[in-house]
Backbone bond lengths (Angstrom), bond angles and torsions (degrees), N, CA, C in turn:
res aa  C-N    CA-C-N  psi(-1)  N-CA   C-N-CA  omega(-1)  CA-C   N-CA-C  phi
1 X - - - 1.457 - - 1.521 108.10 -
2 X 1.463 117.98 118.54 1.391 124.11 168.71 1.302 105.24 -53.44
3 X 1.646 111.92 147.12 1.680 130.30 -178.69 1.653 93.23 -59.57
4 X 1.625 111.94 -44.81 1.667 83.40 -168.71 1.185 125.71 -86.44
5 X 1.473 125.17 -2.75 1.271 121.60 157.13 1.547 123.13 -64.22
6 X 1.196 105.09 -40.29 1.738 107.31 161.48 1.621 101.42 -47.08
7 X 1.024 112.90 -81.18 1.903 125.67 -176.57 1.261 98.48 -22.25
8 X 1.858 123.16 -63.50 1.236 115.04 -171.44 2.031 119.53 -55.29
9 X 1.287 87.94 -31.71 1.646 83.66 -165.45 1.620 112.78 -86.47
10 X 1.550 101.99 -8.94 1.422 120.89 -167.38 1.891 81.70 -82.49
11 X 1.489 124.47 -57.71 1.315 135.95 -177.40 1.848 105.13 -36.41
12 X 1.399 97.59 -69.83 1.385 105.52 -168.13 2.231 104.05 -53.41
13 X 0.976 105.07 -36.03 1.994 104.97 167.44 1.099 110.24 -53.18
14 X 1.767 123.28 -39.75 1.786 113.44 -168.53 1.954 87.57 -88.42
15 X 1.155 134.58 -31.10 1.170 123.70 -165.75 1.681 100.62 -76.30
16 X 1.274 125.02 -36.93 1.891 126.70 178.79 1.842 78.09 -62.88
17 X 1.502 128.42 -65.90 1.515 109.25 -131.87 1.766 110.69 -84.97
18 X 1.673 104.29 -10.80 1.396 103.21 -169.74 1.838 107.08 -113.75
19 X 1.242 106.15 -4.83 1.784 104.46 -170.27 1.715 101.31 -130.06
20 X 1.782 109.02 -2.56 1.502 94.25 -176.23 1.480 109.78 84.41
21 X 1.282 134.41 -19.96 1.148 120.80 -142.75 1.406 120.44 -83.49
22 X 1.472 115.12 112.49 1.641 123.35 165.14 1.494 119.44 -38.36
23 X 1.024 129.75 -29.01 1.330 128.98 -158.76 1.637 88.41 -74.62
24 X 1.401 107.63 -57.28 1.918 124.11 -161.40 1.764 96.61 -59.03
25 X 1.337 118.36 -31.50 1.092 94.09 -159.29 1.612 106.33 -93.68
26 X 1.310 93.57 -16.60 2.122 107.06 179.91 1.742 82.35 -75.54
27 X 1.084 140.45 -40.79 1.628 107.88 -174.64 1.506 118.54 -84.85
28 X 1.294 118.98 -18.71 1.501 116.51 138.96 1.271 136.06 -13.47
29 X 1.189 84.26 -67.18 1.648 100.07 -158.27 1.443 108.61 -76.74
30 X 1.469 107.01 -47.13 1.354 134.00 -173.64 2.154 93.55 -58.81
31 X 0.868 86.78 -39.80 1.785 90.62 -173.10 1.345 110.35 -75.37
32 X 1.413 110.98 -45.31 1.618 126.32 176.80 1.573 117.50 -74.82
33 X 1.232 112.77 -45.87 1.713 124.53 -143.77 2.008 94.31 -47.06
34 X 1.750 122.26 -63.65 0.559 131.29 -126.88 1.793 87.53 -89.50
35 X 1.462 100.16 -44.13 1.930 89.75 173.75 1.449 131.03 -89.21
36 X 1.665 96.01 21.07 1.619 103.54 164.21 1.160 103.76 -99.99
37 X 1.648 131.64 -26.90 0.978 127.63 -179.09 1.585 111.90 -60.24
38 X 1.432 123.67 -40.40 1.351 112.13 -159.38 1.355 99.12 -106.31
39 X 1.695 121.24 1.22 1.795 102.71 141.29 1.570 118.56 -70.04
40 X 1.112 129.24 -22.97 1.429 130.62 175.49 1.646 101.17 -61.42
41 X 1.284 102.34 -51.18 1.516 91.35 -171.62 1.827 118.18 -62.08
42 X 1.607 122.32 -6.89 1.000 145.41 163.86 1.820 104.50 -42.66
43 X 1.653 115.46 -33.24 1.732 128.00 -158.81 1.436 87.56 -115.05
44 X 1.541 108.19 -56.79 1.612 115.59 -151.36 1.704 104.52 -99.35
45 X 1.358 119.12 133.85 1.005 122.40 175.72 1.811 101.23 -76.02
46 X 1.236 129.67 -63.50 1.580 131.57 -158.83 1.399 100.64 -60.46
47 X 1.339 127.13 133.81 1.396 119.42 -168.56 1.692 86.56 -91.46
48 X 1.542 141.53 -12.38 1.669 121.17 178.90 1.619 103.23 -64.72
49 X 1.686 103.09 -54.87 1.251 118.93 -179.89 1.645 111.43 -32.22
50 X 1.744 116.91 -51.53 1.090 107.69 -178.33 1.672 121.82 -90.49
51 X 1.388 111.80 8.48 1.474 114.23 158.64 1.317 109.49 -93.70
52 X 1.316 137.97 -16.29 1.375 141.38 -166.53 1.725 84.47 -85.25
53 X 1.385 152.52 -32.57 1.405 147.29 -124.17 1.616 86.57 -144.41
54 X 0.931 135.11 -9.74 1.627 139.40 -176.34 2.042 91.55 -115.56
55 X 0.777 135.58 -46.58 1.477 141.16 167.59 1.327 112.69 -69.31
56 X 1.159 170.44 -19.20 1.830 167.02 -6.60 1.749 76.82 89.09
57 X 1.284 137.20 -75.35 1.496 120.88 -155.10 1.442 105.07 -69.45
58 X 1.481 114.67 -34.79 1.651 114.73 -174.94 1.836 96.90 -72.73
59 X 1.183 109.64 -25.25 1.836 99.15 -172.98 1.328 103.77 -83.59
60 X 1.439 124.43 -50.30 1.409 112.07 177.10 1.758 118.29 -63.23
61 X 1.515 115.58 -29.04 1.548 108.85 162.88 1.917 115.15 -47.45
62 X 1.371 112.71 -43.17 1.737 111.65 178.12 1.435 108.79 -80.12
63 X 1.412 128.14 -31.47 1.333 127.25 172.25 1.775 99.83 -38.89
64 X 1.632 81.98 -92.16 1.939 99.80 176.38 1.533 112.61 -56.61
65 X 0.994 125.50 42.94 1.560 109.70 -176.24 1.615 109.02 -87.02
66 X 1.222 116.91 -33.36 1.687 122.75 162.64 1.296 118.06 -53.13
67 X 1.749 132.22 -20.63 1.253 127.16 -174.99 1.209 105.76 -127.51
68 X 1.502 137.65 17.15 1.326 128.84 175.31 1.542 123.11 -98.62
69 X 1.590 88.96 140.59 1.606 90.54 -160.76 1.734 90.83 -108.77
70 X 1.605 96.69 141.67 2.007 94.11 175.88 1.976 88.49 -129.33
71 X 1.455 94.77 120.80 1.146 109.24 -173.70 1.800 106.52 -93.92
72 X 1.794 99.00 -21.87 1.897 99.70 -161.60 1.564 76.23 -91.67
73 X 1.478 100.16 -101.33 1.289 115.87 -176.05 1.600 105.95 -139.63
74 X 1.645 114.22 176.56 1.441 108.11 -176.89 1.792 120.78 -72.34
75 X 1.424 102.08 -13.35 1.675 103.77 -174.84 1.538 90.33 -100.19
76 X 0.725 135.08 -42.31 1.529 121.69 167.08 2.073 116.59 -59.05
77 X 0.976 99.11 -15.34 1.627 101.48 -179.04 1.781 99.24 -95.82
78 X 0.846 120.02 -17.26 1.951 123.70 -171.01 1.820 95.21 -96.04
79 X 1.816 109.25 -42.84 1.591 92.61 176.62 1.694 121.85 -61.83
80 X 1.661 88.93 -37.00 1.532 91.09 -159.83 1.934 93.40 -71.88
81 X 1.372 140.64 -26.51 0.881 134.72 -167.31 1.574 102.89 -71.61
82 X 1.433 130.68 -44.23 0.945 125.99 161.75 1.769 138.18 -56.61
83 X 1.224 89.75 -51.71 1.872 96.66 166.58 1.525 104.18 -54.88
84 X 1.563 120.45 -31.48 1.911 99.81 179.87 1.536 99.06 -75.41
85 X 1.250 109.91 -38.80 1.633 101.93 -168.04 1.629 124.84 -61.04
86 X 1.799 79.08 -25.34 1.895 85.75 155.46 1.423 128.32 -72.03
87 X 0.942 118.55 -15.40 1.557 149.94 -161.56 1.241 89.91 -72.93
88 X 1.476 106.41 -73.96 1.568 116.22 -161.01 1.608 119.53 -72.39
89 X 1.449 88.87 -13.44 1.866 96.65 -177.28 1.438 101.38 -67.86
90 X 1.532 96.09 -58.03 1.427 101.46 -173.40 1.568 136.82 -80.50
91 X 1.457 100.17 15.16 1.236 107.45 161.33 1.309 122.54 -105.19
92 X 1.981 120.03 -12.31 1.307 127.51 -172.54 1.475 95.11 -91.12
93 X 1.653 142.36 -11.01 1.244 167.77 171.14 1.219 120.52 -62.39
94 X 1.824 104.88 -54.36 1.290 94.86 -177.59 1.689 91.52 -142.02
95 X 1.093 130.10 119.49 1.679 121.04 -176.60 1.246 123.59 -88.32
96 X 1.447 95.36 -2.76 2.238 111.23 160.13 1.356 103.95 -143.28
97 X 1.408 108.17 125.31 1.614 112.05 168.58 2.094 88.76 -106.20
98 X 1.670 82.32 159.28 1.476 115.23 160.69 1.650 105.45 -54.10
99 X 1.393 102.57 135.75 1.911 108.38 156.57 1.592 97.70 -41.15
100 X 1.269 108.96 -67.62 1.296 103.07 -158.03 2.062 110.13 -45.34
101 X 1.154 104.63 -68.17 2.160 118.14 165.84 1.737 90.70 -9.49
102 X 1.442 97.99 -77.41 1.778 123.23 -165.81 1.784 100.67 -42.67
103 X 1.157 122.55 -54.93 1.294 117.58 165.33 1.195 129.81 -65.26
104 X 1.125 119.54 -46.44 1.812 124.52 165.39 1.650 106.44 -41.53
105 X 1.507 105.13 -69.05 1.317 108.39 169.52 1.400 134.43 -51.80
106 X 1.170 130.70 -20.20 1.693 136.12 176.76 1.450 91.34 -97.40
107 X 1.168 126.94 -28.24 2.140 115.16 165.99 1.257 114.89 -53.82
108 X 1.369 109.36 -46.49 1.341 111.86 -163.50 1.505 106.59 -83.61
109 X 1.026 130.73 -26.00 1.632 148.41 -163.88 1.927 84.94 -80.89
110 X 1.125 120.51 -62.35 1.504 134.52 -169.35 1.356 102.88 -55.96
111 X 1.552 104.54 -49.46 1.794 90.77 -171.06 1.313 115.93 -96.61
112 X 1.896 120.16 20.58 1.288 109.79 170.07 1.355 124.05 -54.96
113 X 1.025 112.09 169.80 1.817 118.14 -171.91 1.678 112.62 -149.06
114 X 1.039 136.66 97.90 1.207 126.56 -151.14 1.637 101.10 -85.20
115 X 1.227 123.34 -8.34 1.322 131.45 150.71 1.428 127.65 -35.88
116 X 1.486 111.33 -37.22 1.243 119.57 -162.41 1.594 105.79 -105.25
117 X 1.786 107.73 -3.80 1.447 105.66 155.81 1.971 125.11 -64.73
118 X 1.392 108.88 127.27 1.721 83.13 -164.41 1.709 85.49 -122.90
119 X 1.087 137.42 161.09 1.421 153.02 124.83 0.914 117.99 -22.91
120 X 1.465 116.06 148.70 1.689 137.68 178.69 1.829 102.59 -36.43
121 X 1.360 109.61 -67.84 1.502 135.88 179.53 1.515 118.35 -52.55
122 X 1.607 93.57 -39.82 1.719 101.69 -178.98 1.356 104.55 -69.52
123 X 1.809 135.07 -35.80 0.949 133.78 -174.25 1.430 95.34 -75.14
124 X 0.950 142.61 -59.11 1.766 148.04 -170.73 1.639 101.03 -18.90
125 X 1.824 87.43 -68.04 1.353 100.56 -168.44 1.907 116.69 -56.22
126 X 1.652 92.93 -29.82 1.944 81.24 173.29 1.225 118.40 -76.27
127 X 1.357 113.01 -39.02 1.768 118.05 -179.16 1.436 98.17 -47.57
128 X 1.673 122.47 -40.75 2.034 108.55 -162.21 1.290 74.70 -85.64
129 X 1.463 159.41 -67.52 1.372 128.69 -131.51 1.559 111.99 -79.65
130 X 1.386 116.57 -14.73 1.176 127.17 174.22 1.955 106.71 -67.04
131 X 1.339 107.06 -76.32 1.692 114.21 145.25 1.815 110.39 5.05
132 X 1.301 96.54 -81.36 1.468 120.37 -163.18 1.854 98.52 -45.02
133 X 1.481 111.32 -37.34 1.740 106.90 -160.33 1.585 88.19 -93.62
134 X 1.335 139.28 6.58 1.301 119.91 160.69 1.730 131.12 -90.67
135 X 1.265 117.55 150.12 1.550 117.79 -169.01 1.274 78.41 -40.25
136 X 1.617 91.00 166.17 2.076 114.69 176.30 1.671 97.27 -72.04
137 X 1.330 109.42 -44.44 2.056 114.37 -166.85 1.573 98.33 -42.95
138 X 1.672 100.44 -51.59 1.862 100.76 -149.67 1.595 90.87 -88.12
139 X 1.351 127.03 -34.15 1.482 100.30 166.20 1.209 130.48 -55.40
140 X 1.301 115.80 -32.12 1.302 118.57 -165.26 1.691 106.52 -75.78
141 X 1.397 101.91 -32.57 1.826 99.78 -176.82 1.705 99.36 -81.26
142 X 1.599 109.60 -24.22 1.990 91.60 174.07 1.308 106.05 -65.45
143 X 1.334 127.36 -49.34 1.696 122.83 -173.03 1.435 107.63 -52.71
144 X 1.257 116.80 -32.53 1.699 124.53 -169.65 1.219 110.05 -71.74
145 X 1.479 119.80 -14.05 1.378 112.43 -142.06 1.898 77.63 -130.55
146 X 1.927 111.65 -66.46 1.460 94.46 176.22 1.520 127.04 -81.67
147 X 1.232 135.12 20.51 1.482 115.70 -147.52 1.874 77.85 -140.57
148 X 1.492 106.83 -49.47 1.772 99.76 -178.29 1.378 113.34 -112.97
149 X 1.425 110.56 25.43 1.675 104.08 154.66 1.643 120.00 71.89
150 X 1.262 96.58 15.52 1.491 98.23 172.28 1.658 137.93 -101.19
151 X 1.135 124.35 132.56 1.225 137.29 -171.97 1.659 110.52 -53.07
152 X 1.508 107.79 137.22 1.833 108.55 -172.51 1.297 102.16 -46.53
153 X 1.772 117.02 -61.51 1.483 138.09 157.09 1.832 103.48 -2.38
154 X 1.277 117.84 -76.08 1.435 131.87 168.33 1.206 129.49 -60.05
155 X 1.409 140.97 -18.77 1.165 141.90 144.08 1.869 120.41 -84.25
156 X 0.629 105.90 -32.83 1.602 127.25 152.59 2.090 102.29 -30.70
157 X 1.012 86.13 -62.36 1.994 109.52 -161.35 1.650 89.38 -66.96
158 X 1.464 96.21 -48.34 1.917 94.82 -150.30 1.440 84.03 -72.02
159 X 1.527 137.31 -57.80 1.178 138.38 -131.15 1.928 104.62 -83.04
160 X 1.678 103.79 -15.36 1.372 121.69 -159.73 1.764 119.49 42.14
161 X 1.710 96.39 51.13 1.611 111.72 168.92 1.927 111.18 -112.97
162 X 1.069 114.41 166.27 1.206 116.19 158.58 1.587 125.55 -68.27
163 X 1.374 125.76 128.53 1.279 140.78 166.74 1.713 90.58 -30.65
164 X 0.981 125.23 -85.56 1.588 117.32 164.49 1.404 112.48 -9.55
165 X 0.897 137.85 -74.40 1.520 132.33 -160.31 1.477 105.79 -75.94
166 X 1.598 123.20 -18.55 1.529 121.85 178.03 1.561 112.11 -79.80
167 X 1.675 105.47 -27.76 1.462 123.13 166.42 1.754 108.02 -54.84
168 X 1.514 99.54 -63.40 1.626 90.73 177.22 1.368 141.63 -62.58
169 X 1.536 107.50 -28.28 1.569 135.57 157.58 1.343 99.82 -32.73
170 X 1.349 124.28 -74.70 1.692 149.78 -168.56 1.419 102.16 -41.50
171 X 1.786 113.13 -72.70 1.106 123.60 168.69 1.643 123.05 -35.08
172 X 0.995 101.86 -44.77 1.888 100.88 177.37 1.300 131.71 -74.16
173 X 1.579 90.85 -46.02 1.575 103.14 164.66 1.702 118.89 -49.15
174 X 1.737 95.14 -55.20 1.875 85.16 -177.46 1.530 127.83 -67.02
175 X 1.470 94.12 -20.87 1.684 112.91 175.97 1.751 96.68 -76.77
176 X 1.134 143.85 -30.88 1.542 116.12 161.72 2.005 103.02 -84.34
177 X 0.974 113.26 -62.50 1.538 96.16 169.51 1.445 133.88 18.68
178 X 1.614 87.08 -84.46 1.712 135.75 -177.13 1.585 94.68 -47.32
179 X 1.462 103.07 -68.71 1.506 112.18 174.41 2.032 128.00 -45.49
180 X 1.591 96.02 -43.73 1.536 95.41 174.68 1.374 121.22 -85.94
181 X 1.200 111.91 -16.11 1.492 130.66 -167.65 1.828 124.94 -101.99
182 X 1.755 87.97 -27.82 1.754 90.98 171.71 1.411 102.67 44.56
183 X 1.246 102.93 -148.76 1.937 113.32 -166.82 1.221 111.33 -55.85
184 X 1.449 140.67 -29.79 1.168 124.70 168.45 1.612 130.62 -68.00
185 X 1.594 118.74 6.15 1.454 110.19 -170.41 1.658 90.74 -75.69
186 X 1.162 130.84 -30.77 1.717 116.84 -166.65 1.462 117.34 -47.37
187 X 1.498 95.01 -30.96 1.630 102.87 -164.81 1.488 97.13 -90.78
188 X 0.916 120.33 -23.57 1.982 127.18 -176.35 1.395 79.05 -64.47
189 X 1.381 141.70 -100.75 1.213 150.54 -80.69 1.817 77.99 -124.32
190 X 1.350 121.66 1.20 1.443 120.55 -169.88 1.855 93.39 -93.84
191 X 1.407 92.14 -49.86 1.486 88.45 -172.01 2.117 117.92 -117.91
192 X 1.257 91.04 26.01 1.908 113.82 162.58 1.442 86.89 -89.10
């Protein structure tokens, strides 16, 4: 993460905590909402559950915004606010986990990386460079198919291939996807 993207997001915290300002905190959120959500889903299986627990951290950040102190930085203050809120879900959920849960869960807690939190834009940019390393054919039928809403049936017609071959196109694409994208394809293919 470049220093001035830190700076910027560190900026937009003194502008929510010292001017009130709506604008700072809608580009927050708007920047954050969607890749805090799918670190939550890292704890939480229900993806509402983990927008309901990623939304609760952005409301109590404007509640407290006059008394919050960010000692790391601001993307490190939005994970850790979220990973407790996972914390607390999943302890009002289940009030004894398995050794085994307890270990799964202290792995995943251990190998967070707040690096691997990215922005609205930061994800953009992996989905096209990911895009970019597929043949031109099978990209062109994923964009056809996720980006303009068209039926295999309908790319099939335009492209003069078999529904079969738009099936296999699909198949390859998400199988490299899957591969460049790891935990974030749910949310790609959630909101493509």
């Amino acid at each position: 993460m470049e220093i001035e993207e830190k700076n910027q997001i560190n900026q937009l915290f003194r502008r929510i905590a010292i001017h009130d300002d709506e604008d700072a905190f809608r580009s927050l959120f708007l920047d954050f909402f969607s890749p805090l959500c799918v670190f939550a889903h890292r704890y939480i299986e229900n993806w509402e559950t983990c927008e309901d627990v990623v939304q609760d951290t952005f409301f109590k950040i404007w509640k407290n915004r006059k008394t919050i102190e960010i000692n790391t930085s601001g993307r490190n203050f939005l994970v850790t606010g979220v990973r407790n809120g996972c914390i607390d879900y999943l302890r009002k959920k289940e009030t004894e986990m398995s050794w085994l849960q307890k270990d799964a869960f202290n792995a995943a807690t251990a190998a967070t990386d707040t690096e691997e939190l990215y922005t609205t834009a930061e994800l953009e940019e992996l989905l096209n460079k990911s895009l970019a390393r597929l043949p031109e054919n099978i990209r062109q039928v994923f964009e056809q198919s996720r980006f303009e809403g068209k039926t295999y049936a309908e790319i099939a017609a335009e492209r003069n291939i078999s529904i079969k071959t738009v099936e296999a196109y699909m198949t390859k694409a998400l199988k490299q996807l899957r591969v460049d994208l790891k935990d974030y394809l749910p949310l790609f293919l959630l909101f493509l």
